[in-house]
N, C-alpha and C positions, 0 to 999 in steps of 0.2 A: 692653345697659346701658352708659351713659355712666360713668366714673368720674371724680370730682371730683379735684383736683389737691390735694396735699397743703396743709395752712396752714401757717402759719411756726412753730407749734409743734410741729407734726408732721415738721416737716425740722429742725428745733434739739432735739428729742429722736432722733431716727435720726441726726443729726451727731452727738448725743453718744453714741453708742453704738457712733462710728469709723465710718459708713458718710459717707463723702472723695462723693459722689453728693449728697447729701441737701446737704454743706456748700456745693458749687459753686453748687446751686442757690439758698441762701441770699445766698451771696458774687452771684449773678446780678443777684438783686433789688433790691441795694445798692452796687453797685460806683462806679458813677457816682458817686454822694451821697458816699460814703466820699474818691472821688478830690479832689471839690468838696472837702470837709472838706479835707483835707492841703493842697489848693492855696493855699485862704485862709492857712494858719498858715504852710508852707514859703515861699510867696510866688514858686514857681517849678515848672515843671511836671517836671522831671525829678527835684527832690529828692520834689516831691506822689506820682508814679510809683511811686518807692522807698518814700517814707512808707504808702501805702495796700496794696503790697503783703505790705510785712512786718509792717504790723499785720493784714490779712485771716491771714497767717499765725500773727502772735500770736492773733489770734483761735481760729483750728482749736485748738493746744495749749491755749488756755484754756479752749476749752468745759466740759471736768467743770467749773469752777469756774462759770459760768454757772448764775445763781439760774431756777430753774423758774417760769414764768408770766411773768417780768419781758418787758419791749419788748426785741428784739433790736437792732434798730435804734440807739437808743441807746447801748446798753451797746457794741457793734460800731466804733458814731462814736467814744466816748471813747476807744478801741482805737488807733485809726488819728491822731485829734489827738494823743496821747500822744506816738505813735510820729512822727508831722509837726513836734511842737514841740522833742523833742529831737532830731532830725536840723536843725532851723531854728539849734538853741543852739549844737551843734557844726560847723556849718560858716561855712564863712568869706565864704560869699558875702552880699550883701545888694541881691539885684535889687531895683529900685523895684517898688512895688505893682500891678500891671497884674491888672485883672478883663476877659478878655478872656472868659470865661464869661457875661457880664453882656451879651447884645444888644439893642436893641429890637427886637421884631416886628410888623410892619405889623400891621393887623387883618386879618380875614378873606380872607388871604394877597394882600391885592392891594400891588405895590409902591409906597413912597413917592413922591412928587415931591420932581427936586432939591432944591428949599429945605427940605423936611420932611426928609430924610436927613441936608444941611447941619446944620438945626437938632438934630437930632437927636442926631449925632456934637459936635455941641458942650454940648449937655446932659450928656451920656455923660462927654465930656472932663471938665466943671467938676467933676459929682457924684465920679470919681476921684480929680481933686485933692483935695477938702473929705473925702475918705473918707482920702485920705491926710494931714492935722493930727488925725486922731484919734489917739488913743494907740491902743495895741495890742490892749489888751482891751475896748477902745471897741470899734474896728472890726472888731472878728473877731467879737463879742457881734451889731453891727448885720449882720453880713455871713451869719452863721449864720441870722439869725432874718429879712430879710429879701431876700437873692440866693438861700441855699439853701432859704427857705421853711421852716425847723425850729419846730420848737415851745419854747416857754420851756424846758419841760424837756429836750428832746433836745438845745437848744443851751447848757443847762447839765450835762450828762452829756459831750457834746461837750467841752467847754471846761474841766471839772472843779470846778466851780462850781456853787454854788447857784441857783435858781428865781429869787428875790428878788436876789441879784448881778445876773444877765442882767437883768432888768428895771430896776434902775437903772443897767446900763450903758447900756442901748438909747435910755432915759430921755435921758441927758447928754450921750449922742453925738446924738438927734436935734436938741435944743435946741442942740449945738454944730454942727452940720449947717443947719438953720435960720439959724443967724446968719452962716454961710458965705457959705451960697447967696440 
């Protein structure tokens, strides 16, 4: 007999009840996404590093407080933005905005022609600059909901922010994105 691999509420209640196993394997399924989340708001990958890691550890100590049945995910991201945006507020650095997460991928893995990679990387370039005249809660709103693929809600849990906020951010950044580009 095969056994099925636990669900995420079955490892968010065995993390809550101290089994450090059960939590790794949550922190597995989300690390990535988490790291994305910090890199967008720190703006650089070593402070994002530090942001994601000591929020997946504020996370662990937080669990008892972890509402039962709620999305982990979510609640995990606004964990980790928290902990992204106040390491962004106290430090002194302010590297320019680089989404080097953001690649294009050929289709059906065959490689570009010069001109099309050309083009490409100048697309890539323009959409970076016009991302960078957003304001901050413009472009972290657009960057959640469509680089990391989040949902209204998760990129408002993320962000700390309401449903309806995210949606007229995403709203005025694209109309301001549009008239960029």
């Amino acid at each position: 007999m095969v056994s099925r691999p636990p669900t995420e509420d079955q490892l968010v209640e065995r993390a809550r009840g101290g089994d450090a196993a059960a939590f790794a394997a949550l922190v597995h399924d989300h690390e990535e996404i988490a790291f994305r989340t910090a890199y967008l708001i720190a703006r650089n990958a070593a402070d994002a590093e530090d942001a994601a890691q000591v929020g997946l550890t504020k996370a662990w100590r937080a669990l008892p407080r972890f509402r039962r049945g709620a999305p982990f995910r979510p609640w995990l991201l606004a964990i980790v933005a928290n902990e992204a945006r106040n390491r962004r507020r106290s430090s002194a650095r302010r590297a320019r905005f680089e989404l080097h997460l953001v690649e294009g991928r050929p289709s059906a893995g065959a490689a570009p022609s010069p001109e099309a990679a050309l083009l490409a990387r100048e697309q890539h370039a323009r959409l970076l600059a016009a991302l960078g005249t957003l304001g901050e809660e413009q472009r972290q709103a657009v960057a959640c909901r469509y680089l990391l693929g989040l949902t209204e809600r998760e990129t408002a849990a993320a962000l700390g922010c309401r449903p309806g906020t995210v949606k007229s951010r995403v709203s005025r950044a694209l109309a301001r994105l549009e008239e960029e580009l």
